[in-house]
C-alpha positions as a Markdown table, in Angstrom:
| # | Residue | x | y | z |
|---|---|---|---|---|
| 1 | Unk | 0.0 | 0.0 | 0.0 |
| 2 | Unk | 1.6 | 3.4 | -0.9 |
| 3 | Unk | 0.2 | 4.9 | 1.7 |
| 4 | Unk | 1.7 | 2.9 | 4.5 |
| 5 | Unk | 5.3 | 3.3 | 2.6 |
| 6 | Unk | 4.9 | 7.0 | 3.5 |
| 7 | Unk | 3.6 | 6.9 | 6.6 |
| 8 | Unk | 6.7 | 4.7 | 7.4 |
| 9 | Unk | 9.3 | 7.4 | 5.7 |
| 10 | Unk | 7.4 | 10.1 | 7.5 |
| 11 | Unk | 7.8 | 8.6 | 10.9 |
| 12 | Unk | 11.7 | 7.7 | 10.4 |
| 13 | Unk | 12.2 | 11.1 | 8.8 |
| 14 | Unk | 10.8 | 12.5 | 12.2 |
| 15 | Unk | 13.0 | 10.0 | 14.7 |
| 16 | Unk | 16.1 | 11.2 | 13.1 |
| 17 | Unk | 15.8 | 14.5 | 13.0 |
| 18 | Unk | 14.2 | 14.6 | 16.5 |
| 19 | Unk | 17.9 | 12.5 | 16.9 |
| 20 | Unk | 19.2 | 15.1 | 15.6 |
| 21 | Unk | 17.9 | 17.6 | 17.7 |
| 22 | Unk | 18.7 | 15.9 | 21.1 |
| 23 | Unk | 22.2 | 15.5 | 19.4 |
| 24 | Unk | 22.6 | 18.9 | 18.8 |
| 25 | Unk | 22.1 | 20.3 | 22.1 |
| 26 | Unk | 23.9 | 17.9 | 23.8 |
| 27 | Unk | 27.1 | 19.0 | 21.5 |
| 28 | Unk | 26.2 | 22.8 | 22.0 |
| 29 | Unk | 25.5 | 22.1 | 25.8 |
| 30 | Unk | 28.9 | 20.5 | 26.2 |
| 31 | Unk | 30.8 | 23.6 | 25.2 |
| 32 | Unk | 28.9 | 25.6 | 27.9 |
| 33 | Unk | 25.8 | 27.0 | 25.5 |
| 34 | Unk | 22.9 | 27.6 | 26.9 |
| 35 | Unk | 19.1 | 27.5 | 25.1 |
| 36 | Unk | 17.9 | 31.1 | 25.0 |
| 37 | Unk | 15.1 | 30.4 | 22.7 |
| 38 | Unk | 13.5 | 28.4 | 19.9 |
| 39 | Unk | 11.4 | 28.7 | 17.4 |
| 40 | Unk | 12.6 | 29.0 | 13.3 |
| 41 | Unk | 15.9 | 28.8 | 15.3 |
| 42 | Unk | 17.5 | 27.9 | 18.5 |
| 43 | Unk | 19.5 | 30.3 | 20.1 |
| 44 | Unk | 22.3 | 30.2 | 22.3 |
| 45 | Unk | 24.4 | 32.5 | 24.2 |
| 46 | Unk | 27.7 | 31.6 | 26.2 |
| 47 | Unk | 28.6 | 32.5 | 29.4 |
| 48 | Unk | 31.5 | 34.9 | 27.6 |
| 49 | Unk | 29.0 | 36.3 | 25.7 |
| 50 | Unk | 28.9 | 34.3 | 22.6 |
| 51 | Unk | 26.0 | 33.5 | 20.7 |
| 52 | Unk | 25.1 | 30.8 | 18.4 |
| 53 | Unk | 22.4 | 30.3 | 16.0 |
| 54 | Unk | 21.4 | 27.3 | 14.3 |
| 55 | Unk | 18.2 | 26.0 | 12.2 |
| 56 | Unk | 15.5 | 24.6 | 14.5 |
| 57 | Unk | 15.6 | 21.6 | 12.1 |
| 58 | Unk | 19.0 | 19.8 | 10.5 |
| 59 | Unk | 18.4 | 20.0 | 6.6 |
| 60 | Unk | 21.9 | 18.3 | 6.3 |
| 61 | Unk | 23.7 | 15.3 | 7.3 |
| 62 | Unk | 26.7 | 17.2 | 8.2 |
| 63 | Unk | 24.5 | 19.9 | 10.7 |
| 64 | Unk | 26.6 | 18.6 | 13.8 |
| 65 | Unk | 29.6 | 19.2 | 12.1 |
| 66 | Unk | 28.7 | 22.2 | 10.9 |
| 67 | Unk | 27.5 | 23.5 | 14.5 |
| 68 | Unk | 30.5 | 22.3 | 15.9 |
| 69 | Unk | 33.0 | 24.2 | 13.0 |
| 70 | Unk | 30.7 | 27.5 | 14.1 |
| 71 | Unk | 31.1 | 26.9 | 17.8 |
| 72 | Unk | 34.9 | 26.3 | 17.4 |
| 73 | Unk | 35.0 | 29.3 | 15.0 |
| 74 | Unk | 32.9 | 32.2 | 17.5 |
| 75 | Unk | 34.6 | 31.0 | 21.1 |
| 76 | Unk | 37.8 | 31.5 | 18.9 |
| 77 | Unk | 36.8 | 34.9 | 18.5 |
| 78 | Unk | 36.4 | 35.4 | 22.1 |
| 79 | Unk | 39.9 | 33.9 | 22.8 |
| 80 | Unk | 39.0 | 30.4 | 24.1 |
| 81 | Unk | 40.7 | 27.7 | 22.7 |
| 82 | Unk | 38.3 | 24.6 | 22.1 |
């Protein structure tokens, strides 16, 4: 049935970019970010007065990396050394 097949790509579409999400802000968390606010985006600010912006939702397989390259790139900025 074609509509099962998409219910089924819908749903695993959702679990890994929910995943995603919970991966996310564990990585962002562990560099001392903290969530400001979400809604298009999340937004986080650093205790040195950083702040970080990403998409609500990863559109890529690389969005950890990515974050991760922007997080190393703005504390760098401040002077901390990641």
């Amino acid at each position: 049935m074609p509509g099962s097949l998409a219910t089924t790509t819908d749903t695993s579409i959702k679990a890994i970019a929910m995943a995603t999400s919970k991966e996310l802000l564990r990585t962002v968390t562990k560099h001392g970010f903290t969530l400001v606010r979400s809604r298009k985006h999340l937004i986080f600010d650093h205790p040195c007065g950083a702040r970080l912006v990403t998409a609500s939702s990863a559109s890529d397989v690389r969005s950890i990396r990515n974050v991760e390259s922007n997080i190393k790139r703005i504390l760098k900025g401040y002077g901390i050394e990641v």
